[in-house]
C-alpha positions as CSV (number, residue, x, y, z in Angstrom):
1,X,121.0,65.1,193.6
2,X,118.4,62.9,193.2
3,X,115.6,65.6,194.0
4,X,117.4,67.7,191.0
5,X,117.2,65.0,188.5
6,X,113.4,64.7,189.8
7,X,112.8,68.4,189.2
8,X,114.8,68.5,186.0
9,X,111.8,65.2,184.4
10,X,108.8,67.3,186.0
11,X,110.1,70.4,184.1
12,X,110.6,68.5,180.9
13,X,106.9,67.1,181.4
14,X,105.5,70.2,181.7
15,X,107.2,71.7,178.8
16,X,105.9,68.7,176.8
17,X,102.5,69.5,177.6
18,X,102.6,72.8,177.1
19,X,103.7,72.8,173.9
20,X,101.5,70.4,173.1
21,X,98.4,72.6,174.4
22,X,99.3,75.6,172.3
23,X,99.3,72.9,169.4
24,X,95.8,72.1,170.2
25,X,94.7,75.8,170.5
26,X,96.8,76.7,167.1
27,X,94.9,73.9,164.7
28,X,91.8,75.0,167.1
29,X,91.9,78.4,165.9
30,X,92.6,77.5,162.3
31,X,89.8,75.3,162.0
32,X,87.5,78.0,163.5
33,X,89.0,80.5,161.0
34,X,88.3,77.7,157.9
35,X,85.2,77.3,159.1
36,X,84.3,81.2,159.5
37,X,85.6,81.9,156.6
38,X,83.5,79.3,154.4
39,X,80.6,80.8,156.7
40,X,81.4,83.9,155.3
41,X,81.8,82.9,151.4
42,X,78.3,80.7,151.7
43,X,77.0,84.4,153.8
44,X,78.5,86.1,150.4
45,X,77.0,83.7,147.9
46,X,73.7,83.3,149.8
47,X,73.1,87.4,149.7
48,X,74.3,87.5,146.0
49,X,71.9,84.9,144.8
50,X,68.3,86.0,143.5
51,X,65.3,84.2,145.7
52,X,62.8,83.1,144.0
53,X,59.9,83.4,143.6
54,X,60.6,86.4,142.0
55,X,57.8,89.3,140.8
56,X,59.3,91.0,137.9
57,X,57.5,94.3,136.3
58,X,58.1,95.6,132.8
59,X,60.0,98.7,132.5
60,X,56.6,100.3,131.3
61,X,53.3,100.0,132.2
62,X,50.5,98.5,130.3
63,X,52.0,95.4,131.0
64,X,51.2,92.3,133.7
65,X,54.0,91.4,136.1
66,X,55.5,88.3,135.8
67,X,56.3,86.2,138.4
68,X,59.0,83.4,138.3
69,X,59.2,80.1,140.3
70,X,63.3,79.7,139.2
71,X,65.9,81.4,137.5
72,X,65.1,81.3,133.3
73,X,67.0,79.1,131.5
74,X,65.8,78.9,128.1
75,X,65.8,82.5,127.3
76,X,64.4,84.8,124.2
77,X,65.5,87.9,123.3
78,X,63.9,90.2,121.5
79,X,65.0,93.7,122.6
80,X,68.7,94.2,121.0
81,X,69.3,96.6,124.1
82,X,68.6,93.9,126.6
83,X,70.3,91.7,124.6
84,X,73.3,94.3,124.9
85,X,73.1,94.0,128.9
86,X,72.4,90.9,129.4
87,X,75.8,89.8,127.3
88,X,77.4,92.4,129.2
89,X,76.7,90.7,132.4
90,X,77.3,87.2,130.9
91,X,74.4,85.8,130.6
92,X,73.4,83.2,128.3
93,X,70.6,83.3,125.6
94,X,68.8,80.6,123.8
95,X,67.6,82.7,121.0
96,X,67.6,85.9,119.8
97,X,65.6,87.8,116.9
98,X,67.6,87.5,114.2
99,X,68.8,91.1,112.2
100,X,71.4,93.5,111.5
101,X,73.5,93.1,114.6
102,X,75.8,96.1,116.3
103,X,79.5,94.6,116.1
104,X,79.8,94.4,119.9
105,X,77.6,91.8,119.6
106,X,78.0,90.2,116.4
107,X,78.2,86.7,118.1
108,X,75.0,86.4,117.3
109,X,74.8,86.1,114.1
110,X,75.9,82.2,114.7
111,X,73.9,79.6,114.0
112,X,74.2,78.2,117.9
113,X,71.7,81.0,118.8
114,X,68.3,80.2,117.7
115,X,66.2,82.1,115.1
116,X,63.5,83.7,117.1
117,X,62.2,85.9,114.2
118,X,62.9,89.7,113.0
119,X,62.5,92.5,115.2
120,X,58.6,92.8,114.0
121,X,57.8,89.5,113.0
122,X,58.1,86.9,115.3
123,X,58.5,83.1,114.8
124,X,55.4,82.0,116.8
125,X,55.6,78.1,115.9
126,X,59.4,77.7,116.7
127,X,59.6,80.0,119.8
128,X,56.9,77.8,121.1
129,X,58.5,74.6,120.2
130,X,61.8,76.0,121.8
131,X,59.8,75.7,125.4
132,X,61.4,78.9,126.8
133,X,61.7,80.1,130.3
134,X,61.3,83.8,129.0
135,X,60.1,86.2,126.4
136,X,62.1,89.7,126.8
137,X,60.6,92.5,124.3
138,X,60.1,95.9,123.5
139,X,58.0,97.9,121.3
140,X,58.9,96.6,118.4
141,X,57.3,93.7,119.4
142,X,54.7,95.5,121.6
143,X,51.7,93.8,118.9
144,X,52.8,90.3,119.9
145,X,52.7,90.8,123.1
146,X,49.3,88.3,123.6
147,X,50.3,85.9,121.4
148,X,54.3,85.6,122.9
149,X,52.8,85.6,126.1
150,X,50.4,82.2,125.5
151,X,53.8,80.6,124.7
152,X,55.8,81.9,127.6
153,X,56.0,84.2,130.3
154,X,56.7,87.5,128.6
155,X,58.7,90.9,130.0
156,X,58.5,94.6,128.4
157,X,62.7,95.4,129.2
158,X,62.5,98.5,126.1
159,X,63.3,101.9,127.0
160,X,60.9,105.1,126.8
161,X,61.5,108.3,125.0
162,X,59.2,109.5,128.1
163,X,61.8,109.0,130.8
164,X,65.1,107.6,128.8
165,X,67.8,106.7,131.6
166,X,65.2,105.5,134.5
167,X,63.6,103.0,131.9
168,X,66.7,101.9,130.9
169,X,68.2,101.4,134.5
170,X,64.8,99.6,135.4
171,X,66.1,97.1,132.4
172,X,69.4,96.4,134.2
173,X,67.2,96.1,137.0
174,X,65.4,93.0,135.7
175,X,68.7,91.5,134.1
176,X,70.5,92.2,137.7
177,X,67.3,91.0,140.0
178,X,66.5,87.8,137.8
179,X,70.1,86.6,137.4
180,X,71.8,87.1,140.1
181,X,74.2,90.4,138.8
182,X,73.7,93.2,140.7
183,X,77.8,94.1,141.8
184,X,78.6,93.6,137.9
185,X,75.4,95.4,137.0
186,X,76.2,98.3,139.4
187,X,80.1,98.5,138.2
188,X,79.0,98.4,134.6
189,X,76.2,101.4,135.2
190,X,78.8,103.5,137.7
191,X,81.0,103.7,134.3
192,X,78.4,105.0,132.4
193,X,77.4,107.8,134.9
194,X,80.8,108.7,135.0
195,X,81.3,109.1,131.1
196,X,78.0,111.0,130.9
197,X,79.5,113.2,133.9
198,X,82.1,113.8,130.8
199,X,80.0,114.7,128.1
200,X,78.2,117.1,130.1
201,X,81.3,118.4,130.5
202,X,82.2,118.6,126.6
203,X,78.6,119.9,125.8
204,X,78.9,122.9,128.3
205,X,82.4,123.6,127.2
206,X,81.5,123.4,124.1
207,X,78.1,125.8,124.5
208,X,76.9,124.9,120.4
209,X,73.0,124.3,120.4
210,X,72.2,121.0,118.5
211,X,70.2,119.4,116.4
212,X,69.4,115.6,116.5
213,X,68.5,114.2,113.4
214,X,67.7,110.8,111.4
215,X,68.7,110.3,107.9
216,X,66.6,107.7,105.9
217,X,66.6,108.8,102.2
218,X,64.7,112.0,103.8
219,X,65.6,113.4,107.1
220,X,63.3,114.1,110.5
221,X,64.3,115.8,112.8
222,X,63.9,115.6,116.9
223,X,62.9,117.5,119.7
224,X,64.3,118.5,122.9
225,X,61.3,117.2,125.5
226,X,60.0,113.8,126.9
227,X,58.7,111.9,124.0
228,X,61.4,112.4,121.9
229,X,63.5,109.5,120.3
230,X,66.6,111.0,121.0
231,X,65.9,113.8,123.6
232,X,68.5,112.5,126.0
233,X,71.3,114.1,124.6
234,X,69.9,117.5,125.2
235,X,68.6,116.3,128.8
236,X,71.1,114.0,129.7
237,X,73.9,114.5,128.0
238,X,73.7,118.5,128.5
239,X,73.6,120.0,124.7
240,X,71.4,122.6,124.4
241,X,68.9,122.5,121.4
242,X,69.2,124.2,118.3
243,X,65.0,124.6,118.1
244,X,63.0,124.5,121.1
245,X,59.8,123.7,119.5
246,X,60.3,120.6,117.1
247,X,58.2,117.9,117.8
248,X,59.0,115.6,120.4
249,X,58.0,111.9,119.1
250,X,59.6,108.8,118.4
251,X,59.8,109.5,114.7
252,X,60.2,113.2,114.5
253,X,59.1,115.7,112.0
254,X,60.3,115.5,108.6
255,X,61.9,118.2,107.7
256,X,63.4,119.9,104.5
257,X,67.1,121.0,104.1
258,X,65.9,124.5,103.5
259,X,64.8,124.2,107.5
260,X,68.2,122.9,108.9
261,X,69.5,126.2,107.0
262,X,66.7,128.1,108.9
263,X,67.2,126.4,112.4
264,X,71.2,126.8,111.6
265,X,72.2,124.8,114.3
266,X,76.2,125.0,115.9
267,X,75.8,121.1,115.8
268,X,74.3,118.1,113.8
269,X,73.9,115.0,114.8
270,X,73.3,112.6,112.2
271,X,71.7,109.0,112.7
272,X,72.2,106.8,109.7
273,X,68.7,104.8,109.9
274,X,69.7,103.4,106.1
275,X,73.4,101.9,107.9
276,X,71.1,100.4,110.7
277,X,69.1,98.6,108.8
278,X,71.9,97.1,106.5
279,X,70.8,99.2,103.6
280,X,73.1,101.2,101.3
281,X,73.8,104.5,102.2
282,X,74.8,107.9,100.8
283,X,74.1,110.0,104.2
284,X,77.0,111.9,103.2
285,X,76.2,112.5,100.2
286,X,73.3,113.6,100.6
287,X,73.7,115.7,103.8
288,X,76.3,118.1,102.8
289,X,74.6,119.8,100.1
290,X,75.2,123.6,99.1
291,X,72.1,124.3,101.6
292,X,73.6,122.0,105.0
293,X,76.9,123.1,103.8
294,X,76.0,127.2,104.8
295,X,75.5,126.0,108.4
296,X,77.4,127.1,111.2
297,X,77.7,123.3,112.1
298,X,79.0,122.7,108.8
299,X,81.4,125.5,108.8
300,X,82.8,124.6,112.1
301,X,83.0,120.7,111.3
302,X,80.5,119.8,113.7
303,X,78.1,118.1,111.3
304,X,78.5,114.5,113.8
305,X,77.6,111.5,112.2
306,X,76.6,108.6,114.6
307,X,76.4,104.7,114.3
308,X,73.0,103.9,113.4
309,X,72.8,100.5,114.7
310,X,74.3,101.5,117.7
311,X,71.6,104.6,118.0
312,X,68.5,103.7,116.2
313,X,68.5,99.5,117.0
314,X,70.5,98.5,119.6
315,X,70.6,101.6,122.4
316,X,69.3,100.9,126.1
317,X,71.7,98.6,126.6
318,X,75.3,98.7,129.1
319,X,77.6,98.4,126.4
320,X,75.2,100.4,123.8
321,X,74.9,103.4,126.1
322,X,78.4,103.4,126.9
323,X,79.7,103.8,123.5
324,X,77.1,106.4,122.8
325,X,78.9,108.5,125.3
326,X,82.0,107.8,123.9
327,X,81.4,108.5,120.2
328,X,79.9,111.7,121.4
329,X,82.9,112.1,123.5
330,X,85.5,111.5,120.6
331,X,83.8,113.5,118.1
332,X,84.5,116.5,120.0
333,X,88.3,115.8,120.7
């Protein structure tokens, strides 16, 4: 009996330590779990995070690299395309040049953001006494380069008409690289591949050759090829061109309404340059005349007018380039 009641406290012993073992190995495993998983999240934020110092090139050559000791804080904006991404991504500016802002981003019109100038004439004396990180430009501002530079270090982040869509992903680029961005920069560009995806597929559907023009009291007109303003939308967004050989430039050839008659073209896009630039406009007035009005595009109620600050000021940007897509997009509907 008393062997059983001996046997019955060794049992109960070893149940006790049991039990109190797998304990030990339960808040064991959960710390090494905590602790792996915080490994993991400082792994995470660790890859995410830019390293510095940092070499940054401008999206075009002709212009020094620039390399950075920290992330910028104090940060100029020139480039309303850059501005465009670099909101998208949410990062903040100091101040911005100061001018007829696209409604997406509007914000800036408040006093908070510093007046770094107009597009073409920059405020040299109170940039400089702002102590910026950073100088972002683009060929508006391409004759102030020396002088911006002497103040601060000084990026080129504008698009080219010579090779649209790679110059403007080398912009995101920079934004992504020198902040930190890359996942949102990639999500943000992987919607705007997929939308142009889309248009190509409205433009071949559609199989109208177009013509890309600029209103501004008189009207130019663009070409098809590298070089041209708004070439993209024949070579990236797929619309085949009304006249092969208009010139292909920034500006564009001036033309006469007599010639849109004469190139007849299935579709007109229209940039309002007056709109842009916060000046009154008639561009409809003055576009369908009796001459426009004989066109096939005007027939068919395919004369497209697009939003000139989001076209002629503000494009090159992740928002901007989206809602290119989509005006396009929605005109055709």
């Amino acid at each position: 009996m008393r062997n059983w009641k001996l046997l019955t406290v060794i049992l109960s012993m070893l149940v006790l330590m049991l039990a109190a073992c797998g304990s030990d190995n339960e808040a064991k495993t959960e710390v090494e779990n905590e602790t792996a998983e915080t490994s993991g999240a400082e792994q995470t934020t660790t890859e995410e995070a830019p390293a510095f110092p940092m070499t940054v090139k401008s999206t075009v050559e002709g212009y020094e690299d620039v390399t950075f000791e920290k992330m910028p804080e104090k940060i100029v904006v020139f480039d309303y395309g850059f501005l465009d991404t670099l909101t998208a991504l949410g990062v903040d500016v100091t101040a911005v040049a100061k001018g007829n802002f696209p409604d997406f981003l509007s914000q800036y019109n408040d006093d908070k953001y510093l007046n770094a100038g107009g597009l073409k004439e920059p405020l040299f004396e109170d940039i400089a006494a702002m102590e910026p990180d950073v100088i972002f430009i683009s060929g508006r501002q391409g004759d102030a380069y020396e002088q911006l530079s002497e103040i601060a270090p000084t990026v080129f982040v504008g698009t080219s008409s010579e090779d649209y869509m790679n110059t403007f992903k080398a912009s995101v680029q920079i934004a992504a690289d020198l902040f930190g961005k890359q996942a949102e920069a990639d999500a943000k560009l992987a919607e705007i591949d997929a939308a142009i995806a889309e248009v190509k597929e409205v433009a071949t559907a559609d199989g109208g050759k177009a013509l890309v023009s600029l209103y501004n009291e008189t009207i130019s007109a663009y070409g098809p090829g590298e070089g041209s303003r708004f070439g993209f939308v024949h070579s990236v967004y797929g619309f085949a061109a009304a006249d092969e050989t208009l010139e292909n430039s920034t500006h564009g050839a001036q033309i006469s309404y007599e010639q849109i008659l004469e190139i007849n073209p299935d579709i007109l896009f229209v940039v309002d340059r007056l709109a842009a630039t916060g000046e009154e406009s008639n561009v409809k007035e003055a576009i369908e005349n009796e001459l426009v009005n004989k066109t096939t595009a005007a027939q068919n109620g395919k004369i497209v007018y697009l939003n000139g600050a989001l076209w002629y000021l503000a494009g090159g940007g992740l928002t901007s380039e989206l809602e290119k897509v989509e005006e396009i997009k929605a005109a055709f509907q």
